[in-house]
C-alpha positions, 0 to 999 in steps of 0.5 A, spaced: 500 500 500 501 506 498 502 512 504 496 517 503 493 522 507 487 520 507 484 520 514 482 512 514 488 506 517 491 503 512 488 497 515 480 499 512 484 502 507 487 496 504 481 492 506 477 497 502 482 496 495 481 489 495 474 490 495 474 494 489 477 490 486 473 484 486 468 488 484 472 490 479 473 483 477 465 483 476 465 489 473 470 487 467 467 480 466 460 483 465 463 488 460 466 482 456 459 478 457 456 485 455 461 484 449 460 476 447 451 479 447 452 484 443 457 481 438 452 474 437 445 475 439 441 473 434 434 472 433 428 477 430 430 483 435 437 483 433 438 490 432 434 492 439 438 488 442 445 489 439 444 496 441 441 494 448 448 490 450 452 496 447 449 502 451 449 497 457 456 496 456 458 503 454 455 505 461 458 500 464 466 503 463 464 509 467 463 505 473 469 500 472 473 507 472 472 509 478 472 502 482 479 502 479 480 509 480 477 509 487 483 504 489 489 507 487 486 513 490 486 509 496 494 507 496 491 501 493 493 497 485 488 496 480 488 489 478 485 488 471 489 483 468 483 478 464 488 472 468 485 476 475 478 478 472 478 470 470 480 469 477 476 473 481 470 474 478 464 472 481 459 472 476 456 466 472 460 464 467 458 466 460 454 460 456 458 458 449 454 456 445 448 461 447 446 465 440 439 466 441 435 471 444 433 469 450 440 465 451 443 472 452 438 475 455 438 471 460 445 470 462 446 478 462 440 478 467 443 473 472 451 476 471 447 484 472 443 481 478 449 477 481 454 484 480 448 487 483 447 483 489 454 483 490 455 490 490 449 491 495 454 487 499 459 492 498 455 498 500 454 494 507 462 492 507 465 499 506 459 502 510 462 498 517 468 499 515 467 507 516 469 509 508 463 513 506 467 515 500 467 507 497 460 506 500 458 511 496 461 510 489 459 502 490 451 506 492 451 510 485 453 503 481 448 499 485 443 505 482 446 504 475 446 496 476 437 496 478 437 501 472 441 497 466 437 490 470 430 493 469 432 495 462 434 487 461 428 484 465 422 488 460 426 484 454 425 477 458 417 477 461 415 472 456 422 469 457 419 467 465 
């Protein structure tokens, strides 16, 4: 860890960068299955939903920015290598074979909502840890995430 001024020991501070990075982690792969979606869907709503995947995942850079960006600011080390993305992520992994329309929209609904659950967690963690400042950056990601996972979830009502 790197010395900072900030006012949090450096014991939450290096619990807080490990964190952000297995967010991080999450992140970057829902960006890669975003991609694998947007690249492959097939199927009568292929442009809606080429263009959905897209947008997502455009959205979706921001936020891994600032995970990685809150985590350097805080002494730690971004880690976004793939090797560490495959290592930590915890979301499902991604169907090879899916092609249709509802293969990938139902594994983009259960990657959106597994990063969400675990960046709810995440508000929790940094909340008891005292910092605020990760908390709130995990909040507005969690706000995002519900947003990006409703505009998913009108695509699969026939789906359930």
């Amino acid at each position: 860890m790197q010395a900072s001024k900030i006012d949090l020991k450096h014991n939450i501070r290096e619990a807080m960068a490990e964190l952000l990075n297995a967010r991080l982690a999450d992140a970057l792969d829902l960006r890669g299955q975003l991609y694998q979606a947007h690249w492959n869907v097939k199927g009568p709503h292929f442009l809606m939903l080429h263009q959905l995947f897209d947008r997502i995942g455009t959205e979706l850079e921001a936020d891994i920015d600032e995970l990685a960006e809150r985590a350097t600011a805080l002494g730690g080390r971004a880690d976004g290598t793939p090797a560490s993305v495959a290592k930590r992520s915890t979301l499902p992994k991604y169907p090879e074979n899916a092609t249709g329309e509802s293969d990938h929209l139902k594994a983009i609904l259960a990657s959106l909502a597994a990063f969400g659950a675990s960046t709810r967690a995440a508000i929790d963690a940094a909340d008891e840890a005292g910092d605020k400042g990760t908390a709130d950056l995990f909040t507005g990601i969690s706000r995002g995430l519900d947003k990006k996972l409703w505009f998913v979830e009108t695509h699969t009502m026939d789906l359930r």
